[in-house]
C-alpha positions in Angstrom: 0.0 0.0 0.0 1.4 3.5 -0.6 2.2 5.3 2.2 1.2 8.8 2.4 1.9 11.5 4.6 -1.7 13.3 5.1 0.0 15.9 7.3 2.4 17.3 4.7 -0.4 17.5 2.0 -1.4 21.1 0.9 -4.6 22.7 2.8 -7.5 21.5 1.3 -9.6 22.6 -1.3 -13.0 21.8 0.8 -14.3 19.2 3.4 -16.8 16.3 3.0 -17.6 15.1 6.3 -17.1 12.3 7.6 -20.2 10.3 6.8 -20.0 11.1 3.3 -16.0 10.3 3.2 -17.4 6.7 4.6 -19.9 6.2 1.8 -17.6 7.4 -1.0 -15.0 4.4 0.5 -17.8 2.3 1.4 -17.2 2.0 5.0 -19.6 2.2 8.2 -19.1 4.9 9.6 -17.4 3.4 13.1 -14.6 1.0 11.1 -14.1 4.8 8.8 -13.2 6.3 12.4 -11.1 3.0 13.8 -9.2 3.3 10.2 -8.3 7.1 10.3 -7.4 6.4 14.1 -5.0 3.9 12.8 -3.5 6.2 10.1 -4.8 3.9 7.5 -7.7 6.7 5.8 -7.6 10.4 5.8 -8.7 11.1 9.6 -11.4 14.4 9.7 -10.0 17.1 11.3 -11.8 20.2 13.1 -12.9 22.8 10.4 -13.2 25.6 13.8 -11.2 25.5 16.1 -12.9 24.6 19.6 -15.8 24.0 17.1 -17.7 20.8 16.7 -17.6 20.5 13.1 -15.1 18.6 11.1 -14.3 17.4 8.2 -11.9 15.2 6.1 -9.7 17.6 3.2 -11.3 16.7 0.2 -8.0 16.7 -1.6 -6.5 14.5 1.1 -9.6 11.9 0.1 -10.0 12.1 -3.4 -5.8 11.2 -3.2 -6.5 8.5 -0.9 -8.9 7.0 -3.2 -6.5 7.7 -6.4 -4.2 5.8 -4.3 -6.4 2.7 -3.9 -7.7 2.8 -7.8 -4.2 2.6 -9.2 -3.0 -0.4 -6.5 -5.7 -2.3 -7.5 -5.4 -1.9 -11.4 
């Protein structure tokens, strides 16, 4: 699997939260939080600080997803 370093990507381009980031990588919701705790996804991150929002980068995801298409072809 490639390895990628979310935290040295550029700032995003926009946020899909996380519900949505589980459907677009077909994931329940709970095993897409166990897998970004684990470094394995994108993880969301807070959109406000000391807000309750968050969000996953949307360029961190659609590169994730990039990431799994060309491994598997």
């Amino acid at each position: 699997m490639n390895s990628i370093d979310w935290k040295t990507m550029p700032p995003a381009d926009g946020f899909v939260r996380p519900a949505d980031a589980a459907k677009q990588l077909a994931l329940g919701l709970s095993t897409f939080y166990f897998l970004a705790k684990q470094g394995l996804v994108p993880a969301p991150v807070k959109i406000v600080p000391n807000g309750r929002a968050s969000g996953v980068p949307k360029n961190q995801l659609e590169a994730f997803i990039a990431s799994r298409a060309a491994t598997k072809s």
